[in-house]
C-alpha positions in Angstrom: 9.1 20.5 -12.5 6.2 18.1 -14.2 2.8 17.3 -12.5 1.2 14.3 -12.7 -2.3 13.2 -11.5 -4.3 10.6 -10.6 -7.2 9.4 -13.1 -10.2 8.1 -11.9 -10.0 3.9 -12.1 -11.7 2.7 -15.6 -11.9 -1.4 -15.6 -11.6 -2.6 -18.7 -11.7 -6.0 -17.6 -15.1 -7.6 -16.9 -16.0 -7.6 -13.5 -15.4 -10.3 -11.4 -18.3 -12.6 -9.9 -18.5 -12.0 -6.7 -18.4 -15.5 -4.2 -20.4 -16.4 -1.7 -18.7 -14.2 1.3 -16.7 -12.3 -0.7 -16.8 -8.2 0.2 -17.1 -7.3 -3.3 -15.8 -8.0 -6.4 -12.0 -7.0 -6.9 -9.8 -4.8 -9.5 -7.6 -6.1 -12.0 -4.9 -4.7 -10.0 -1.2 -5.4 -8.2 -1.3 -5.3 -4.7 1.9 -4.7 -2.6 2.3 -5.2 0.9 4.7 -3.3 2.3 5.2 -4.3 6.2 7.2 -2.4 9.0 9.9 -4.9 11.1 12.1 -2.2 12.6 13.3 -3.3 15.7 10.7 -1.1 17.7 7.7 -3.3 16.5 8.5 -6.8 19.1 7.6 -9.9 18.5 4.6 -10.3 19.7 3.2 -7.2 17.8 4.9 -8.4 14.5 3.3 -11.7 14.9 0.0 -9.5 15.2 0.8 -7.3 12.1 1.7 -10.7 10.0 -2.0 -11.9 10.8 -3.5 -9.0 9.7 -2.1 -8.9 6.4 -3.0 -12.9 6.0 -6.6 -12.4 6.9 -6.8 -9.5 4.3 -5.4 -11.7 1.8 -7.4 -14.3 2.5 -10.4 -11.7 1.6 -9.0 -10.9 -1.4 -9.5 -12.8 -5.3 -6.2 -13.7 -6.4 -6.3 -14.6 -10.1 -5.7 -13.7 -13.5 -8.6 -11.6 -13.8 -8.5 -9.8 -10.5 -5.4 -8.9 -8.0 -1.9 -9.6 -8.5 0.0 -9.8 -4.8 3.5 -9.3 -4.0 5.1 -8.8 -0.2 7.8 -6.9 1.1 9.3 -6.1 4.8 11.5 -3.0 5.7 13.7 -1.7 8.3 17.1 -0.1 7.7 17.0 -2.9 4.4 14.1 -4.2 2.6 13.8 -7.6 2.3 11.6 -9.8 -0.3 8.6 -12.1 1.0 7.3 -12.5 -2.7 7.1 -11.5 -6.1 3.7 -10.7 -7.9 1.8 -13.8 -7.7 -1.7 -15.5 -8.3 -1.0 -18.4 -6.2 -2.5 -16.9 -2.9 -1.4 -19.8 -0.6 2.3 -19.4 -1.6 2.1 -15.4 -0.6 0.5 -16.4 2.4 3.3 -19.1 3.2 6.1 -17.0 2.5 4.4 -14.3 4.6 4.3 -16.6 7.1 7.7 -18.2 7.1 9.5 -15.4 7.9 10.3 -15.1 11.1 11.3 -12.2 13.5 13.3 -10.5 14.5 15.3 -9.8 11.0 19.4 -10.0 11.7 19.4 -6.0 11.2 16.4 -4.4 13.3 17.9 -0.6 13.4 16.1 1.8 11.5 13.1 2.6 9.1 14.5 3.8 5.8 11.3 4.1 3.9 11.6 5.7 0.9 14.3 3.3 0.4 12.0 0.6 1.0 9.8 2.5 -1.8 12.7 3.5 -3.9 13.1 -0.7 -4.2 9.0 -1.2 -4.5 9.9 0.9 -8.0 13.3 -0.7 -8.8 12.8 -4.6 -8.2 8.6 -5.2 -7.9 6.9 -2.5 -10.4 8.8 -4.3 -13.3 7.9 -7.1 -15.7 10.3 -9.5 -14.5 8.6 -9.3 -11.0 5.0 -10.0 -12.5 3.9 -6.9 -12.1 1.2 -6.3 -15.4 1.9 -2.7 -16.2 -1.8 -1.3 -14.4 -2.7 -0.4 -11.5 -1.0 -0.8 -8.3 -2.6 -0.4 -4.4 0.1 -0.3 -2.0 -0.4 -1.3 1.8 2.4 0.2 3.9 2.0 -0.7 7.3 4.4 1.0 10.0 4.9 1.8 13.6 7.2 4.7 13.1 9.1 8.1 11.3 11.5 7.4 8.7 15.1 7.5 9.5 15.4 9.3 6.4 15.4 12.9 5.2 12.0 14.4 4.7 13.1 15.4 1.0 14.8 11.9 0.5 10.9 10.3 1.2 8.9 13.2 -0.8 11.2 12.2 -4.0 10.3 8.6 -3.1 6.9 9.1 -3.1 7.0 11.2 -5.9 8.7 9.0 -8.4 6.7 6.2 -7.3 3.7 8.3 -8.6 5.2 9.2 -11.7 6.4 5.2 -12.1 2.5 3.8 -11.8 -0.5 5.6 -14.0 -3.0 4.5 -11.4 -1.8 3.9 -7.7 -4.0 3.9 -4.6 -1.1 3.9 -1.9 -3.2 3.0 1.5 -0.8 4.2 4.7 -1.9 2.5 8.3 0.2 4.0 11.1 0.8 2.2 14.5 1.0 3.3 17.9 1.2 7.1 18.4 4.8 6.8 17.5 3.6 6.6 14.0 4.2 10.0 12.1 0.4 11.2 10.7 2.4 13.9 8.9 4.9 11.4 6.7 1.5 9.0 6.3 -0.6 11.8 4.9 2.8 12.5 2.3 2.6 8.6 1.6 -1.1 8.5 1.2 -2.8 8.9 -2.1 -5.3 11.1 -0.3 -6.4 11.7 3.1 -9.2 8.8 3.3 -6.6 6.0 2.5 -5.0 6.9 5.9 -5.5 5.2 8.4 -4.3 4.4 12.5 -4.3 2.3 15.2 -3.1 2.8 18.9 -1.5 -0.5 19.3 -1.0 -3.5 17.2 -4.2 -4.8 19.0 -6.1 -2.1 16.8 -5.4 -4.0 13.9 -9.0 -5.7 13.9 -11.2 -7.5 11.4 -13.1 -4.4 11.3 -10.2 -2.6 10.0 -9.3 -5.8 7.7 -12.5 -4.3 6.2 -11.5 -0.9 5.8 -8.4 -1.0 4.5 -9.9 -3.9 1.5 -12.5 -0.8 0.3 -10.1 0.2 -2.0 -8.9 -3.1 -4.1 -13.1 -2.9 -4.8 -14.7 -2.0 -8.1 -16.1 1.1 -7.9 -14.1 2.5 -5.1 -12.9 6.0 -6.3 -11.1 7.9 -3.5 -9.9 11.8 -4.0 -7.1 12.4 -6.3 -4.0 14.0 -5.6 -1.7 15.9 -7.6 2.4 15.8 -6.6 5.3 17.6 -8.0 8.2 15.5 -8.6 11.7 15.5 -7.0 14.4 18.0 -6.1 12.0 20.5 -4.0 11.9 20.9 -0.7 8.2 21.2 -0.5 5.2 18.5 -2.5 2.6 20.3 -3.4 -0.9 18.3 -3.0 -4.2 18.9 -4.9 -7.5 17.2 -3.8 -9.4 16.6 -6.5 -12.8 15.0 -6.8 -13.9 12.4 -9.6 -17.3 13.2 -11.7 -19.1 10.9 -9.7 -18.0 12.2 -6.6 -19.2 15.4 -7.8 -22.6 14.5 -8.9 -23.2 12.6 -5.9 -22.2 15.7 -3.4 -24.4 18.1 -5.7 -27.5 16.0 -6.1 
């Protein structure tokens, strides 16, 4: 059994300017949006889902010098919206065209759908740069899957990535707070909604805080695969610590 754990985020890349109405100024980082479309979301709430991840990336610098965006939906399969790319109105069009319901709506098999994440989008040939990685899952329900199926999931994708902020928004009280707090980073990068009509531009905010410079959440340590139970350690960064004892 190995442990790994988060390190506090260093940029070595100079900061971004921020623009005029930008929040802040953004990471050199790969984002991943990883989107629910299980049968049980509907249309309507989809459509609402697919907005709010166009009006965060419409927030967000995508460039060279800042975040790197991919998109992926799951149910019982995962299917690809688009490979890590700069070009922000091609993610947002390919987010866009797709249209629901999928031809297979049974099921949420999520740590498949993270299982691919590691397979087919953290890899070279994807665009991904080899740093760090903040990963949006947004769902409205459990996993199909065994519990120790998603634990291995979650921890290989940790020992995949050296830096990974993994955000987790659950929808609807059908979502499982249990399996988000597993797929979380730590416990302030969950978050949930009681309907899709939840999903506000106050939230948009929220759930951008952590593609910022100078956001440093907890830490969390996870053992990897083949145990039944995944331990977590909440750690605190020096400038967490200096700020709470000041």
């Amino acid at each position: 059994t190995t442990t790994t754990t988060a390190t506090p985020q260093t940029e070595t890349h100079s900061p971004t300017t921020t623009s005029p109405g930008q929040i802040c100024s953004f990471r050199h980082a790969d984002v991943i949006f990883l989107i629910d479309n299980s049968g049980s979301v509907g249309v309507n709430n989809f459509a609402i889902a697919q907005q709010f991840v166009l009006n965060i990336i419409d927030e967000m610098d995508i460039s060279p010098s800042a975040l790197n965006v991919a998109a992926l939906l799951f149910n019982s399969r995962t299917t690809l919206l688009s490979t890590f790319s700069f070009d922000k109105q091609a993610i947002k069009d390919a987010i866009s065209a797709y249209s629901y319901p999928p031809g297979s709506t049974s099921g949420t098999a999520t740590s498949s759908a993270l299982n691919n994440v590691i397979d087919n989008i953290l890899i070279p040939s994807a665009g991904y740069r080899g740093g760090d990685v903040i990963l949006y899952i947004i769902s409205d329900g459990k996993s199909q899957e065994s519990d120790i199926s998603l634990r291995n999931a979650i921890a290989r994708l940790h020992s995949a990535v050296r830096t990974i902020d993994v955000i987790a928004l659950g929808v609807t009280p059908s979502a499982d707070m249990y399996e988000l707090s597993l797929i979380a980073t730590s416990p302030n990068l969950i978050f949930f909604a009681d309907s899709f009509l939840d999903l506000t531009a106050s939230l948009e905010m929220d759930v951008l805080q952590p593609a910022c410079i100078g956001y440093f959440p907890e830490t969390t340590s996870y053992t990897t695969l083949a145990t039944t139970t995944l331990s977590t350690t909440t750690t605190m960064t020096d400038s967490q610590t200096q700020t709470q004892t000041q």
